[in-house]
One Martini backbone bead per residue (centre of mass of N, CA, C, O) as a GRO file, in nm:
protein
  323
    1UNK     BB    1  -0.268   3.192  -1.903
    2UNK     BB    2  -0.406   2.897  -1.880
    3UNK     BB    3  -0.462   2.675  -1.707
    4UNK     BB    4  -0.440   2.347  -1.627
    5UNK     BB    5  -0.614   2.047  -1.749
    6UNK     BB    6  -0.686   1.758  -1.524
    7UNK     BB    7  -0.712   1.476  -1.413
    8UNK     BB    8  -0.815   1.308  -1.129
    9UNK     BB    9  -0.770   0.994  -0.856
   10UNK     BB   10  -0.939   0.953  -0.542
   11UNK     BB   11  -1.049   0.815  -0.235
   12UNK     BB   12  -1.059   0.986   0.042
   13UNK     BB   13  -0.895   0.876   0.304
   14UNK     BB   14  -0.765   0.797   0.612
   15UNK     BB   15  -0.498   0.697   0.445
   16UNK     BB   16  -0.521   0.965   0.262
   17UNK     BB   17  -0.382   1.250   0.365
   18UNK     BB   18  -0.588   1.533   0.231
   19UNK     BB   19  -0.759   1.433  -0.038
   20UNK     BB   20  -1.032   1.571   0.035
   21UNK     BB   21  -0.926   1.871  -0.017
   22UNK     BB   22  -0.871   1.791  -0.319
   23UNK     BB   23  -1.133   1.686  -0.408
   24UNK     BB   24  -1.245   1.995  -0.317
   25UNK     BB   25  -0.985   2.232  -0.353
   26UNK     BB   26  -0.902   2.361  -0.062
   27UNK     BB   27  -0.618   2.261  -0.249
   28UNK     BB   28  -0.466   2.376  -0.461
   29UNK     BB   29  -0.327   2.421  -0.732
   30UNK     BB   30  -0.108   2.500  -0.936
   31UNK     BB   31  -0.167   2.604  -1.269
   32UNK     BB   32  -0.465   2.441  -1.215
   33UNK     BB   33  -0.711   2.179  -1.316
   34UNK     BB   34  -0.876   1.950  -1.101
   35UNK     BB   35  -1.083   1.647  -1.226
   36UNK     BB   36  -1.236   1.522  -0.939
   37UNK     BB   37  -1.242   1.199  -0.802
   38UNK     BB   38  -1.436   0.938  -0.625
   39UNK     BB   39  -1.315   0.671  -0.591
   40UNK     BB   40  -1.445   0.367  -0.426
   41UNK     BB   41  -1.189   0.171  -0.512
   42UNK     BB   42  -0.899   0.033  -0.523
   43UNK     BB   43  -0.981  -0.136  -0.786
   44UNK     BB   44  -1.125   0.110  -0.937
   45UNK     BB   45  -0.831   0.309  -0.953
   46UNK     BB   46  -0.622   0.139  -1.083
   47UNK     BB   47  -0.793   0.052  -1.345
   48UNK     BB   48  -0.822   0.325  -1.457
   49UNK     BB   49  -0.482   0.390  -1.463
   50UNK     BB   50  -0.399   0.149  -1.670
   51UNK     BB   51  -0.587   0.299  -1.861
   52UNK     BB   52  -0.575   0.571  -1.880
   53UNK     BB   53  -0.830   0.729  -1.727
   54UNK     BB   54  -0.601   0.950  -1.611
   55UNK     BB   55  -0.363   1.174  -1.521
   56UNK     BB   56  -0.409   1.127  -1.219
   57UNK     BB   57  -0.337   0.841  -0.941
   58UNK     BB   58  -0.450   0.650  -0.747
   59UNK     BB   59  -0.258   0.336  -0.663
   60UNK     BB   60  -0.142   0.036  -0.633
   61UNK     BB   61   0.211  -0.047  -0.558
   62UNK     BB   62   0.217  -0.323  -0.718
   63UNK     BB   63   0.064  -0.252  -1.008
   64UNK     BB   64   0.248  -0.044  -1.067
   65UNK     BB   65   0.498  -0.205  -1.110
   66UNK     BB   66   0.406  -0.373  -1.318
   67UNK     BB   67   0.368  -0.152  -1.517
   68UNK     BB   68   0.666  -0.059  -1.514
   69UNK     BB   69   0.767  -0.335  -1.655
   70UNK     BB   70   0.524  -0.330  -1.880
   71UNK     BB   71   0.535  -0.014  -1.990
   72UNK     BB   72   0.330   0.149  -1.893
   73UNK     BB   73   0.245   0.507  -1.917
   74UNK     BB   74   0.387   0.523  -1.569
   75UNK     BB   75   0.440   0.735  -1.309
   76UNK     BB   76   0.581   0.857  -1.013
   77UNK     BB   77   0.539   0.982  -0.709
   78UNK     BB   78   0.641   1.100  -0.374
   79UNK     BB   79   0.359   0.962  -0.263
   80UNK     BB   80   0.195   0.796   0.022
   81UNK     BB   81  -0.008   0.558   0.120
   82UNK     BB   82  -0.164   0.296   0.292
   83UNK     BB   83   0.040   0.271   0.575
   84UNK     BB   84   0.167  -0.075   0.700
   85UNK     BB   85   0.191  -0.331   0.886
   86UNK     BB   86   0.146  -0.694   0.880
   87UNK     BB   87   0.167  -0.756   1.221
   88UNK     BB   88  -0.180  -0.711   1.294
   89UNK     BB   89  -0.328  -0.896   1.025
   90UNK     BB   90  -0.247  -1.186   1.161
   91UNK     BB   91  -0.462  -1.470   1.161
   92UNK     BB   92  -0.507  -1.764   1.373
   93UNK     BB   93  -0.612  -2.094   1.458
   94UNK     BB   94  -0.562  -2.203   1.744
   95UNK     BB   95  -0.575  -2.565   1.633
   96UNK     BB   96  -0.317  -2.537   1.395
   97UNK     BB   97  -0.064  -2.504   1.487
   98UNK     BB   98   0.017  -2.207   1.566
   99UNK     BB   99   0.274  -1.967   1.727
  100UNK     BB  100   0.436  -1.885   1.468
  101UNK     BB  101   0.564  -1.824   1.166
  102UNK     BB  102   0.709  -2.114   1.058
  103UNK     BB  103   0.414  -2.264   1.128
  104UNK     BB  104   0.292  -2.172   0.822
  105UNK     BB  105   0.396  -2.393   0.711
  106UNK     BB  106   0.150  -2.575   0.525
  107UNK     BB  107  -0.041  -2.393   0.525
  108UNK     BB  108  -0.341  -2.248   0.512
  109UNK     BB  109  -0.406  -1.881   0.333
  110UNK     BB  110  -0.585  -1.630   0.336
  111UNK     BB  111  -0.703  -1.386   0.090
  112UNK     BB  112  -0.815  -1.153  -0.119
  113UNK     BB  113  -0.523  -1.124  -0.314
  114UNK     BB  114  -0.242  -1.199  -0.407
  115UNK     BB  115  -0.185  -0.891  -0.574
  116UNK     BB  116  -0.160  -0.731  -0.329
  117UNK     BB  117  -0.012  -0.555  -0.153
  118UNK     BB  118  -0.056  -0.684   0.128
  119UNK     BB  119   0.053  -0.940   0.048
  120UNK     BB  120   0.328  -0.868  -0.048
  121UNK     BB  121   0.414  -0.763   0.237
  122UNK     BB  122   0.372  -1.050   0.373
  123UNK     BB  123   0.596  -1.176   0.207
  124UNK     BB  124   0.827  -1.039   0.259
  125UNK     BB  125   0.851  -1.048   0.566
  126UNK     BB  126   0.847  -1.337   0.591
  127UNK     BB  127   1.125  -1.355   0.421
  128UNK     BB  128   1.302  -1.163   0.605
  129UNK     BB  129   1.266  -1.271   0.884
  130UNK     BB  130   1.173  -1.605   0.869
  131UNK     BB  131   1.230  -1.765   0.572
  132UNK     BB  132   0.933  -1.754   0.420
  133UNK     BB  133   0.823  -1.908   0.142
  134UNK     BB  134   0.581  -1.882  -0.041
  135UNK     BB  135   0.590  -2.225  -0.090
  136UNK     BB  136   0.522  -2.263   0.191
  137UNK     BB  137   0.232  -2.208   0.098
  138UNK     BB  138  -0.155  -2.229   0.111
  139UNK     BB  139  -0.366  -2.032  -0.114
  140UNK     BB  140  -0.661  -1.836  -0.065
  141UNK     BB  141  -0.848  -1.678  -0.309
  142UNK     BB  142  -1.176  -1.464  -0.340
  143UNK     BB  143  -1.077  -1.264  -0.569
  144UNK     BB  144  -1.028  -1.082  -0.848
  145UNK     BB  145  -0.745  -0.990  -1.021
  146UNK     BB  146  -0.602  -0.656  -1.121
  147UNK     BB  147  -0.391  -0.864  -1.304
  148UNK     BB  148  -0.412  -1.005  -1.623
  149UNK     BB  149  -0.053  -1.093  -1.623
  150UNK     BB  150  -0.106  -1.269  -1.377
  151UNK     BB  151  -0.045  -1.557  -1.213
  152UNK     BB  152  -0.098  -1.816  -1.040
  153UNK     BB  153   0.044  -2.008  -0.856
  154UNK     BB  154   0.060  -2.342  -0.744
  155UNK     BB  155  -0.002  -2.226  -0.451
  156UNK     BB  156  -0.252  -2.059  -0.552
  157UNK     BB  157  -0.634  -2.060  -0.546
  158UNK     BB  158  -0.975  -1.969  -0.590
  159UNK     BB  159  -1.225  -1.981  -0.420
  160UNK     BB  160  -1.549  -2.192  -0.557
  161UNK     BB  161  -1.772  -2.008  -0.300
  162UNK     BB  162  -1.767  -1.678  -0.353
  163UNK     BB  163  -1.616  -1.545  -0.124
  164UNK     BB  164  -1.498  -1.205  -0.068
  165UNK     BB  165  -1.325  -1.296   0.196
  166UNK     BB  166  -1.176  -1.442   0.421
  167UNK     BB  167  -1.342  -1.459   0.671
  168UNK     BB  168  -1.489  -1.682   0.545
  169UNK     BB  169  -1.319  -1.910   0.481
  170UNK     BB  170  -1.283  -1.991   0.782
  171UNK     BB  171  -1.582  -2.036   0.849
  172UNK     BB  172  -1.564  -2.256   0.629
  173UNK     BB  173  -1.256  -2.422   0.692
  174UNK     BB  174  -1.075  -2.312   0.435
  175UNK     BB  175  -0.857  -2.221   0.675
  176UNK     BB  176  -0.563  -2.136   0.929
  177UNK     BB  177  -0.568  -1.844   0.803
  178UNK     BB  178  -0.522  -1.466   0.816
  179UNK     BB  179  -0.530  -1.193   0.616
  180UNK     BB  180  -0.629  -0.868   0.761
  181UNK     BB  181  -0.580  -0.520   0.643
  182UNK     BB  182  -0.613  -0.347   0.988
  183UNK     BB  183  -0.786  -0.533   1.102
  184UNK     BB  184  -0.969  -0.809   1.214
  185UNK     BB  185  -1.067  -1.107   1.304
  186UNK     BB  186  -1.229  -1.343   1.303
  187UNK     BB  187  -1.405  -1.563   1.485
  188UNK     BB  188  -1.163  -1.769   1.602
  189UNK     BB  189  -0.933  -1.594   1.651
  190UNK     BB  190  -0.550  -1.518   1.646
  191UNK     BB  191  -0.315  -1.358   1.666
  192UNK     BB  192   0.070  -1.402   1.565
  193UNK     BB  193   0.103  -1.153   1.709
  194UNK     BB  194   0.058  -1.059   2.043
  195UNK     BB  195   0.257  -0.825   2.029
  196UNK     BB  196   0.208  -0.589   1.754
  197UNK     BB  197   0.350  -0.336   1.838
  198UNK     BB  198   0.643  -0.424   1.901
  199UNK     BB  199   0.707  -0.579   1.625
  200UNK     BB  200   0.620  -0.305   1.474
  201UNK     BB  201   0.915  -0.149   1.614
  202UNK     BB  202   1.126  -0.353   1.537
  203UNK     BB  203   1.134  -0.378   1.259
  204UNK     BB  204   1.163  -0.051   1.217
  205UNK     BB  205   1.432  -0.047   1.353
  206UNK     BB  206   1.610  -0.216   1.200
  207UNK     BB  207   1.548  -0.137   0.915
  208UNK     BB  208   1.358   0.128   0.766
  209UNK     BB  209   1.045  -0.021   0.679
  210UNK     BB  210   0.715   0.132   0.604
  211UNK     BB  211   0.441   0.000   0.423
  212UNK     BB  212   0.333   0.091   0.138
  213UNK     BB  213   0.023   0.057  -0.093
  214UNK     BB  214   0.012   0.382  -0.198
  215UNK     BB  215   0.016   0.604  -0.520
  216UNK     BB  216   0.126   0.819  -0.747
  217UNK     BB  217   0.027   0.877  -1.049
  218UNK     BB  218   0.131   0.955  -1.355
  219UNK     BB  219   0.156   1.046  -1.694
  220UNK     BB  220   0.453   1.027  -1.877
  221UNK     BB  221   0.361   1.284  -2.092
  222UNK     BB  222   0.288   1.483  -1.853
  223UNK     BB  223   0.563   1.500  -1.725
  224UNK     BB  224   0.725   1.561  -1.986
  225UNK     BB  225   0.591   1.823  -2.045
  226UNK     BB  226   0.503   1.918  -1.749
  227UNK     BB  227   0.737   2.005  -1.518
  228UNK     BB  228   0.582   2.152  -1.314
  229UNK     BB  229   0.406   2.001  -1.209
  230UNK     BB  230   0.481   1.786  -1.067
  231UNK     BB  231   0.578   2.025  -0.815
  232UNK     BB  232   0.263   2.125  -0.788
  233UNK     BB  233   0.173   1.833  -0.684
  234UNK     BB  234   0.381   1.794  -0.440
  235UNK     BB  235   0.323   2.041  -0.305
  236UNK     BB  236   0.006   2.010  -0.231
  237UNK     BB  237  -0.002   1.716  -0.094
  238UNK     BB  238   0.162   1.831   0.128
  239UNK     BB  239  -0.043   2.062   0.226
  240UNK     BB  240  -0.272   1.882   0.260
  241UNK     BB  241  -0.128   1.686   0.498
  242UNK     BB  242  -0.071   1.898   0.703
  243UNK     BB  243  -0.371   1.988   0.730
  244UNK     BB  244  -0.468   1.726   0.841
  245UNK     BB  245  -0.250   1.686   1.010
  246UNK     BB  246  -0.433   1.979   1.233
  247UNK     BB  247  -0.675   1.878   1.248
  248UNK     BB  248  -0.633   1.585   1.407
  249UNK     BB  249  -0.368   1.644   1.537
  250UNK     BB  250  -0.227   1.355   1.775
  251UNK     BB  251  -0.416   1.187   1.733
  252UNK     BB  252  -0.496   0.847   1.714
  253UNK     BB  253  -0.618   0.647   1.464
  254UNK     BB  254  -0.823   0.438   1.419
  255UNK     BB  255  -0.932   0.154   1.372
  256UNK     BB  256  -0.837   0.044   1.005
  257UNK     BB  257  -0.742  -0.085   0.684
  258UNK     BB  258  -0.533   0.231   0.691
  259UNK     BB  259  -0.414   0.416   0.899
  260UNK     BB  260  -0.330   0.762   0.993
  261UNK     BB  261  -0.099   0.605   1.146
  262UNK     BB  262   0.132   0.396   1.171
  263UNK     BB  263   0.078   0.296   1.512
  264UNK     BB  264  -0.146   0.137   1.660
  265UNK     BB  265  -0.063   0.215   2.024
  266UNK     BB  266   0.099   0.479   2.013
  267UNK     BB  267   0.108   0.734   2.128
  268UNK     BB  268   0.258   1.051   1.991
  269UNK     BB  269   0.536   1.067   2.146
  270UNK     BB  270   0.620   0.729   2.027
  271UNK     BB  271   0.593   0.849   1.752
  272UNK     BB  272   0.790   1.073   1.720
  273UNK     BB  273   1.016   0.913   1.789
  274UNK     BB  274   1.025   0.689   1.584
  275UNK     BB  275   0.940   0.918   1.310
  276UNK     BB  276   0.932   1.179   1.394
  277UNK     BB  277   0.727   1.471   1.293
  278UNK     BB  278   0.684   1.271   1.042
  279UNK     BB  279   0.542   0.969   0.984
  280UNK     BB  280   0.432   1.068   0.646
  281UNK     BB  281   0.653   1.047   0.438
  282UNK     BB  282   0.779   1.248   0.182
  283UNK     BB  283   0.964   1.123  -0.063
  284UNK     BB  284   1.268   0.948  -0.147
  285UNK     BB  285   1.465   0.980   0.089
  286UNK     BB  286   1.213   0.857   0.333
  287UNK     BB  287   1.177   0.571   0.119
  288UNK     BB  288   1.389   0.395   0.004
  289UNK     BB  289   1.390   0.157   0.235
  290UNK     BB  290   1.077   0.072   0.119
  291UNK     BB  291   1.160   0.082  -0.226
  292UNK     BB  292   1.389  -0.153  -0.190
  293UNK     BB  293   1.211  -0.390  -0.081
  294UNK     BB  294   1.002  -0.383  -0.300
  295UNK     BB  295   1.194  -0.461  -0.549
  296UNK     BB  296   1.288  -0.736  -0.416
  297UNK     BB  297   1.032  -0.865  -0.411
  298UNK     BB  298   0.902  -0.824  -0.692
  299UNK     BB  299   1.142  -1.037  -0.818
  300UNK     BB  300   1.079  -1.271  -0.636
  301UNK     BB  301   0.748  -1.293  -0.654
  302UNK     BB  302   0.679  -1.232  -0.982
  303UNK     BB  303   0.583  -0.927  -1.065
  304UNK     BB  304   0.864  -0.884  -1.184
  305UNK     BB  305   1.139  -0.950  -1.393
  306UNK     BB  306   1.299  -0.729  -1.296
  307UNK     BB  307   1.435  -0.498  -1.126
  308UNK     BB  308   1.399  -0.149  -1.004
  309UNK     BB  309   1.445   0.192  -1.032
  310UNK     BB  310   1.417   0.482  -0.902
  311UNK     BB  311   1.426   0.654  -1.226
  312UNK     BB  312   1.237   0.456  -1.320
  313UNK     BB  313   0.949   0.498  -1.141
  314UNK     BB  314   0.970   0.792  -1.122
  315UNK     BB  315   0.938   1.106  -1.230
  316UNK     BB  316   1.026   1.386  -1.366
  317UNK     BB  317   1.119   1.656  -1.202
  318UNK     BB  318   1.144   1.609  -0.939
  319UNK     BB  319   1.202   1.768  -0.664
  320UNK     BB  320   1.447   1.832  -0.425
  321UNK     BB  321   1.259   1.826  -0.194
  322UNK     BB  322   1.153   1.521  -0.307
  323UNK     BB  323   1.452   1.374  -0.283
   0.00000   0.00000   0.00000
């Protein structure tokens, strides 16, 4: 019987560990032939996988959760990419009086966009810890949101500058905070949280949350014809990303977008003290309650109508493996 052929978009970047393997081939699928592309950007394979113009593809878990609400027919993978904590990322303005997070109630605070998912685990994290409600900031996005089916809350609108990102925004004056993930702040700005590595251990200690901001989606009838793939797809993924750390040795990510390890500042000994041998892992069990918190927020948030639930979420056919 010849192989199944079927389309994948991957990005193929430091923060999606094995990708490049994939989308190379040097890591087969079982039973399959993957015509695989790499997307330019997260906007770019989100939107193609909405339109259903691919078989298998990386998309923000933001826009993913929306489209399962929206009954779009896409299941997840339990594979997770592009993980970071929000408090690395959140700079303000000396001059602005933030010294804490409670005291960004009533500032203006730049987006890249509203719906990104970067944004969302950024409210969700400040109204988990802080008790800051997203209606108590007035949000300021650059960019076009990926998701024509959600409208801008009353208290957050799109910059008439035309500037793409955030950096620009505050450089114009027109906020006194960004978050900008996983990177750097404008010039003339201050982390929000002085010690963020710190910060970024107690919060993982407490819950046991650590924020994905893309998965791997299949399309729901490729899932449900061919459940084989499913595991053999679940597999390849696993084997690619242990291939990729194995290549890059325990040596920690440089500062990036999306970094290659959990938290950048801390040794390789204190990366696995905190997160274990893996602390990349897919799976639903090893990643619950990072997507129970995320399900809590997103109908928080009016992402969602409704709470999602884990069965519905995934794939049928998930291997016990990666349950």
């Amino acid at each position: 019987m010849a192989d199944l052929e079927f389309t994948m978009s991957l990005l193929g970047r430091q923060g999606s560990p094995g990708t490049p393997e994939l989308l190379s081939g040097e890591v087969p699928i079982a039973g399959a032939v993957a015509h695989a592309k790499r997307e330019k950007d997260t906007d770019a394979t989100t939107a193609a996988m909405l339109a259903l113009k691919y078989d298998v593809g990386e998309m923000s878990i933001g826009s993913f959760t929306h489209a399962r609400d929206q009954g779009i027919p896409l299941k997840a993978l339990p594979v997770f990419f592009a993980r970071m904590f929000p408090h690395r990322g959140v700079f303000v303005s000396p001059t602005a009086g933030i010294k804490q997070p409670s005291d960004l109630r009533g500032k203006r605070v730049g987006v890249r966009q509203f719906w990104m998912s970067a944004s969302i685990w950024n409210r969700l994290v400040m109204h988990q810890e802080y008790g800051i409600d997203m209606r108590d900031i007035h949000w300021v996005t650059c960019q076009a949101e990926r998701l024509d089916t959600l409208e801008l809350p009353p208290n957050a609108k799109r910059s008439p500058r035309g500037v793409n990102n955030p950096r620009e925004l505050f450089l114009a004056g027109d906020v006194d905070a960004v978050t900008v993930p996983g990177g750097s702040g404008p010039e003339g700005t201050v982390g929000l949280f002085p010690n963020a590595v710190a910060a970024q251990v107690d919060y993982y200690k407490r819950t046991g949350v650590y924020p994905t901001h893309h998965i791997v989606a299949i399309k729901e009838d490729l899932a449900r014809r061919e459940p084989w793939l499913v595991e053999n797809l679940c597999n390849a993924f696993q084997t690619a990303k242990e291939l990729s750390r194995k290549r890059a040795g325990k040596e920690l990510a440089e500062p990036s977008e999306f970094p290659g390890e959990p938290i950048v500042g801390l040794s390789p000994e204190e990366t696995e003290k905190l997160f274990g041998p893996d602390p990349l892992p897919y799976g639903i069990t090893p990643n619950r309650k990072t997507l129970e918190a995320f399900f809590d927020g997103a109908v928080a948030q009016g992402l969602t109508k409704r709470r999602l639930t884990i069965d519905e979420f995934f794939a049928p056919h998930v291997p016990a493996r990666f349950r």
